[in-house]
N, C-alpha and C positions, 0 to 999 in steps of 0.2 A: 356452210357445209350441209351437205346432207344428213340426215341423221341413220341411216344403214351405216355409213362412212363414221363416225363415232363412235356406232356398236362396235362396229371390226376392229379399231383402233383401242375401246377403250378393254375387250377382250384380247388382244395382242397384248394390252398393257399387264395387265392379271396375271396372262401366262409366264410373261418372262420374269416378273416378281416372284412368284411362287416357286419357279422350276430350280431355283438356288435355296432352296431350304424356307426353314419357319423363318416368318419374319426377317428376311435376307439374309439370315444365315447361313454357310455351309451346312450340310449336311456331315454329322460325325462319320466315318466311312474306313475299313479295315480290310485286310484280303484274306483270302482263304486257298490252299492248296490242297490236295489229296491225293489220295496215292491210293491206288487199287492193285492188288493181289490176285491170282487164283493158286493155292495150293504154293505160297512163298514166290512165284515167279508173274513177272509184269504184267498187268489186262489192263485192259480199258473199262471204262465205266461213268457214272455220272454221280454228280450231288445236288440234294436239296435242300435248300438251309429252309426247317419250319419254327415257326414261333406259333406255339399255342396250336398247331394242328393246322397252318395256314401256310404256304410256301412264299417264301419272301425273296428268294432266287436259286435260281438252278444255273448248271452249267455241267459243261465236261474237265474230267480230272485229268489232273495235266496241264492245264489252264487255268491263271488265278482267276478268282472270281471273287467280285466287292461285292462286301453287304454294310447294312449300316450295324455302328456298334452295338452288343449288346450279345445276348445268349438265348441260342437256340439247339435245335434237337438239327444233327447233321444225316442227312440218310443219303446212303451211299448204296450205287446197287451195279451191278455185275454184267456187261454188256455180254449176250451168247450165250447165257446160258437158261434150258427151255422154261425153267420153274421159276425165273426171273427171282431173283436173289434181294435183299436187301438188309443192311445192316445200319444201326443208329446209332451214334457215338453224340455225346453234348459236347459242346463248344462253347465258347466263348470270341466273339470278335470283339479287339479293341480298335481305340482308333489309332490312324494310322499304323496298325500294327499286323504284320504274317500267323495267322493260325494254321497251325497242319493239322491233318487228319488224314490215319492209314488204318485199310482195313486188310482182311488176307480171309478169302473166303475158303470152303476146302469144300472139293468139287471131284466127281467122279464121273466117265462116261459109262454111258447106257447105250447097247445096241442092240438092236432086234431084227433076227431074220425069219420069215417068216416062209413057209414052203408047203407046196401040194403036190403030193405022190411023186416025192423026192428031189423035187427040182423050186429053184426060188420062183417065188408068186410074190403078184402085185395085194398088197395085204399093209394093215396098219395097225399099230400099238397105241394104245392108251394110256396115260401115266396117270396114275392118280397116287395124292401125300395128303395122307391125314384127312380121307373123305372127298376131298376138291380136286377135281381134272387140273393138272396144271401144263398138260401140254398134249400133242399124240407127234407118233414120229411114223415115217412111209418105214416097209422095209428091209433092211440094211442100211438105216442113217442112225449114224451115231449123235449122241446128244450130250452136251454137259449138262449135269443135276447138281446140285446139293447135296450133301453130304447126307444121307437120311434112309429111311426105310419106305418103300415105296410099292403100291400095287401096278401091275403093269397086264391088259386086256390086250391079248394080238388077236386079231380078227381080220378071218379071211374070208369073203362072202357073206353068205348067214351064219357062218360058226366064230365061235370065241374060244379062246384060251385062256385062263387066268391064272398070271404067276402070282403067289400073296407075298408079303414079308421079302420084297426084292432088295436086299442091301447093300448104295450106294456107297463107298468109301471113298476118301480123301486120296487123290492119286492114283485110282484104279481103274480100271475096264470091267464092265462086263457085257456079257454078250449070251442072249437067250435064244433056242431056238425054239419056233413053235412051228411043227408039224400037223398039217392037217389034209385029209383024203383027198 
């Protein structure tokens, strides 16, 4: 035989050893569900199972998802909404066994119209929470946020606007206008 023809054969051998666990082993292995919320009714969103600050699987909720036994930190986050959301619950997987985990985020819209000498204009909002941009909107588009208090810059051209202390609530609208020459 050749000896390429060895390497490839005796590395095809390694792999398929190892891919069944330590030592031929199974792998211990458990499932995980989740359930996402906005404001008590059904959303979409995702999870990450982390150990130690490292993610060991992700997936979409709704969809089981294996990890191997053991406990981690579950972060779950909020599909749609601009300040991107997330919440972390521990867990525990065992083997062969179903963990849930449900979160229920509480979430308000934000919308901003913005206009010049009385007529809507192409113009955009800024959002900023707690120091950090966490999104901008065109506008007239509505956004879901986080529950939270939040600064909000419309700008239309070279001029600005700024609302301070804009309080998003849980199940609510609101809607700002910013007028400018």
């Amino acid at each position: 035989m050749k000896p390429y023809f060895l390497l490839f054969l005796t590395v095809s051998v390694l792999c398929v050893a190892t891919s069944s666990g330590v030592l031929g082993q199974p792998k211990s292995t458990g499932k995980i569900t989740c359930k996402v919320q906005e404001n008590g009714e059904a959303a979409s969103g995702t999870i990450s199972l982390r150990k130690d600050g490292t993610e060991v699987a992700h997936g979409v909720c709704g969809q089981p998802l294996s990890a191997p036994a053991g406990s981690y930190d579950a972060v779950l986050s909020l599909d749609g909404a601009l300040d991107g959301p997330e919440l972390t619950r521990p867990i525990t997987v065992t083997k062969d066994g179903l963990t849930e985990v449900a979160v229920d985020f509480s979430t308000g819209i934000l919308q901003v119209f913005i206009e010049s000498e009385g007529k809507q204009a192409a113009g955009m909002a800024v959002i900023r929470h707690n120091g950090r941009q966490v999104g901008t909107l065109g506008s007239g588009v509505a956004a879901h946020l986080s529950a939270g208090t939040y600064e909000v810059i419309a700008r239309y051209r070279t001029e600005k606007k700024a609302f301070e202390s804009v309080a998003i609530e849980r199940g609510k609208r609101v809607v700002l206008n910013a007028s400018f020459r």
